[in-house]
C-alpha positions, 0 to 999 in steps of 0.5 A: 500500500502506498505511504506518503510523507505530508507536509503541511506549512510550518510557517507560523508568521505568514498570516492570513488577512482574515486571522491566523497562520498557514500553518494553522490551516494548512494543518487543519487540511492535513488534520482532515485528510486523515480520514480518508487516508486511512480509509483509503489504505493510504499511509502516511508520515507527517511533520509536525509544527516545529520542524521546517521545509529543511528538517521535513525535507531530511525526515522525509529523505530517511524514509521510503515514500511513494509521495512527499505532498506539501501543504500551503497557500500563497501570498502575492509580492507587497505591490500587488498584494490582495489583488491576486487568485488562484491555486498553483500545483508545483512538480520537479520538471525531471520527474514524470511521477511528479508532474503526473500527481500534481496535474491530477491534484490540479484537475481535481482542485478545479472542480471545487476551486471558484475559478477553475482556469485559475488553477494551475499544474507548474514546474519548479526549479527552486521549491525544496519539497518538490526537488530535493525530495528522494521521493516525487515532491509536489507543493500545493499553494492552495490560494491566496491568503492575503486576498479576502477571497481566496483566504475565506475560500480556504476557511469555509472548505477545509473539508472539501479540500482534504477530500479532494487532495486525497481523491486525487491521491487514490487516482494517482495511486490507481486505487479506489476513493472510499468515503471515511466509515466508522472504524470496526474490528473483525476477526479472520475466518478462514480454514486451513489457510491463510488470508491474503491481505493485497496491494489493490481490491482484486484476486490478481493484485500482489500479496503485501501479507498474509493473516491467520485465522482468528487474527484480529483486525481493523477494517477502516473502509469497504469497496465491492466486498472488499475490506481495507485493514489494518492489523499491526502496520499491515495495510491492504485490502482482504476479501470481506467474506472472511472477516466476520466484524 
């Protein structure tokens, strides 16, 4: 199952025209995108308020993510600022994963974002989260914080946002969008063999474990018969008809 690293911002002293931080609500996005990303299988590692671009770059280099996603908003330069809109998707140029997440995130946001030709999938050549990350890095700038807008467009949807970005995580990772459900605990019945646990909801996907009868476990969403787990770290997907919750 894929695992991201997620990196909301850290930069508590960018404040919105309204009140509060991006590091406030981007962190409220990030907050909200939990659900769904245990739901949908997907693991995650997120930094947290202390660290910095920098640290979160070097914590995420340590591990092995299949994605680093960045969480901001933007500020338009002091001569034009508050007369600016629009949400920008930033992907490493050299990277083809990369670019494709961040042109699926971008296509996904226009369906929610007020002027959808205003966002918009860009490469980068200075943005660290997006280029010196081991794994594809994309920065989302959600919107402007410093127009009125944008800034209240981001307060009043922090919820659609988060379903959207993960929405767009389950294309990216050819997976599919499961709402968030009420987290239940079952237990393995099979006999005289064990359970697979796979990578995708079909018979044909690849093993990532295996579970033994009468092992418990907790199923965090449902798709066609098929459960997603969790039973000590391992993440996958199990035929629903050999768990009994």
């Amino acid at each position: 199952m894929p695992t991201i690293y997620l990196s909301p911002s850290t930069q508590e002293w960018n404040q919105y025209v309204t009140g509060n931080s991006e590091e406030y609500y981007m962190n409220l996005i990030a907050d909200a995108m939990i659900p769904y990303l245990r739901s949908n299988g997907i693991q995650y590692v997120r930094n947290t308020p202390q660290m910095t671009a920098a640290s979160s770059i070097q914590a995420s280099n340590a591990g092995n993510y299949d994605l680093h996603l960045a969480l901001h908003s933007n500020a338009a330069p002091e001569s034009l600022s508050g007369r600016i809109r629009g949400t920008d998707v930033y992907y490493n140029p050299s990277n083809w994963r990369s670019r494709r997440a961040a042109e699926i995130i971008a296509d996904n946001l226009r369906t929610i974002y007020p002027l959808p030709d205003r966002v918009q999938a860009r490469p980068t050549d200075y943005l660290g989260e997006v280029i010196r990350t081991r794994a594809p890095g994309v920065l989302i700038e959600f919107a402007y914080h410093d127009n009125v807008d944008d800034a209240n467009w981001i307060i009043n949807n922090i919820q659609p946002i988060a379903e959207n970005v993960v929405m767009s995580l389950t294309e990216y990772f050819d997976i599919p969008f499961i709402q968030p459900q009420a987290p239940q605990i079952g237990v393995v019945n099979v006999r005289g063999a064990n359970l697979n646990v796979r990578s995708r909801p079909n018979t044909g996907a690849p093993i990532v474990g295996r579970l033994a009868n009468g092992q418990t476990v907790t199923v965090w969403g449902e798709w066609n018969g098929w459960y997603v787990i969790d039973s000590d770290g391992l993440v996958g997907y199990v035929a629903g008809q050999y768990i009994d919750l």
